[in-house]
Structures are given as C-alpha cells and as structure tokens.
N, C-alpha and C positions, 0 to 999 in steps of 0.2 A: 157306678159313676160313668156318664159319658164321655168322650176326647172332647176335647173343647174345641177343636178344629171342627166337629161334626156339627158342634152345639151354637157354635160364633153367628154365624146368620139369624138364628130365633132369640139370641139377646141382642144381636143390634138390632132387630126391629125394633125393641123397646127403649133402646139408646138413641136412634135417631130422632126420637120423637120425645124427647125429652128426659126420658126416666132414665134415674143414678144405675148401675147395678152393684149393691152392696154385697162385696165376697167373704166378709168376713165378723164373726159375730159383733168383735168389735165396734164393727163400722154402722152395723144394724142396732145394738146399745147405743150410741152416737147418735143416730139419727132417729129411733124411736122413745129412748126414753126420755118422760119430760118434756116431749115438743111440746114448742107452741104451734096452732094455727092448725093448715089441716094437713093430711100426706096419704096419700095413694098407693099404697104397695100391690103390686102382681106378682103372686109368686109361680114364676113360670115355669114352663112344664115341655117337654118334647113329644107330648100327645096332641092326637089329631085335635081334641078340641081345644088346644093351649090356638095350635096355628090356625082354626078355623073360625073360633068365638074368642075364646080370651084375650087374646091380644087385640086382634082388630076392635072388639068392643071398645076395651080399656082404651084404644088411639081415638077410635071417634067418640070418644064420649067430651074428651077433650073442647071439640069444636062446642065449646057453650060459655055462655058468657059468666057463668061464675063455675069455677073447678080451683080441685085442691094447687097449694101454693107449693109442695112438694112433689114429686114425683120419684118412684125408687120401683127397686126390685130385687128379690133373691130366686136364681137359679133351683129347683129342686132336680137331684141326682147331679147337677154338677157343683154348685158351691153346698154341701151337705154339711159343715158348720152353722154357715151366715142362713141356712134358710131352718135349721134346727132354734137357731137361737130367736128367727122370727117367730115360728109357729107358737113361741111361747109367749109373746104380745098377742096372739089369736085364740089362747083359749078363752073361755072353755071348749072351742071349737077343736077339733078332731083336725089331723093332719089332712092335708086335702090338696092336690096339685092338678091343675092350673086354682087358682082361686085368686079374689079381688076383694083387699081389704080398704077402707078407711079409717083415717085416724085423727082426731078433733084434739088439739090439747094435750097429744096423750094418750089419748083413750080410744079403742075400738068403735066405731059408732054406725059401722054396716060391715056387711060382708058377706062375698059372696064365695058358699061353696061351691068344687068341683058339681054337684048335682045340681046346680043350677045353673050353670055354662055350659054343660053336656050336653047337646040336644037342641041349643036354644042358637037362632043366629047371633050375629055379632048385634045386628042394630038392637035385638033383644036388649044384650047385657049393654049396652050404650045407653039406653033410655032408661034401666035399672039406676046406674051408675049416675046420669043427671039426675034422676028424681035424689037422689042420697045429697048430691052437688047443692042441689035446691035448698035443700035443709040444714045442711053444715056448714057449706063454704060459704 
C-alpha cells in the first residue's frame, strides 16, 4: 500500500476533472451494481503509464460531445478493498492497473487493459475512449 500523502496529487487529478473516487467496496456496489445509463471507471495506478496515458487519456476524452453520465474511480495499492471489489464488475478480465472501463446499464461494454495504455499516448487512449463514447453513450 502507498501513504496517501504520496498518492493525493495522482487521484486529484482525476477528482478535479470530475470523477468520484470510490474507497470503498461498498461505495463501488453503490455505484456499479444495477446502474443505469453509462459510467467510466479508471482504475488508477502510480505507474509511469497511469501518469503519462491513463489519466490524461481518460481527461481529454471527456472533451466530446457525447461521454458517459458517470464518472468514478478506485485507487489500485491504495484503496485495495474498493478496487478488489471493482475488478470483480471487470471480469472476466484479469486484474490490470492502470486500465479504463466502461459501463452501459450495468454491464461492461469496453475496456481497456494496462497493455493497451502502456506504450500508447494519451490522445491514443482519448480517441479509443470517444470511438466506445460513440457507441454507448
């Protein structure tokens, strides 16, 4: 587990820009089971590509005229409840940190693993992220 003193700047980037961050499983039952509509989870990460792709992706993808109506997040290594209790709304996908889920209704309906943020720039997973936008939201 990180100190959250070290970790507080890489979740408020995703707090100023609108997304929840859910610390606790509860709060991730709450808000994924049963939704309606659509919701965007990043589950973030304190690796290079969380701060280089992941996030900035996930922020400019935003800039589009149709995105999801939710926005959240769980910590991976520092909320390790609420981001346990996510990965289990992402199977059958394999644990994976940084990664960028969508969620229609409920249901998983893209998602991006760490191996496809790794390597890739931000406007990459920005333009991933609106083609998914395009379709669900």
């Amino acid at each position: 587990m990180y100190p959250a003193h070290l970790v507080a700047p890489m979740a408020q980037q995703l707090n100023d820009y609108g997304f929840e961050s859910l610390t606790t499983p509860e709060k991730v039952i709450e808000t994924l089971e049963n939704d309606e509509g659509t919701t965007l989870v990043v589950v973030n990460s304190v690796c290079g590509c969380a701060a280089a792709n992941a996030r900035p992706g996930a922020i400019m993808s935003l800039d589009y005229d149709k995105k999801p109506a939710k926005l959240v997040t769980v910590f991976a290594g520092v909320d390790k409840d609420a981001t346990e209790k996510a990965r289990e709304f992402l199977l059958p996908y394999p644990p994976s940190s940084p990664s960028i889920a969508l969620f229609k209704d409920g249901k998983l309906v893209h998602f991006l693993e760490r191996h496809h943020i790794e390597g890739r720039p931000a406007n990459i997973i920005c333009d991933n992220l609106q083609m998914a936008y395009e379709r669900f939201c």
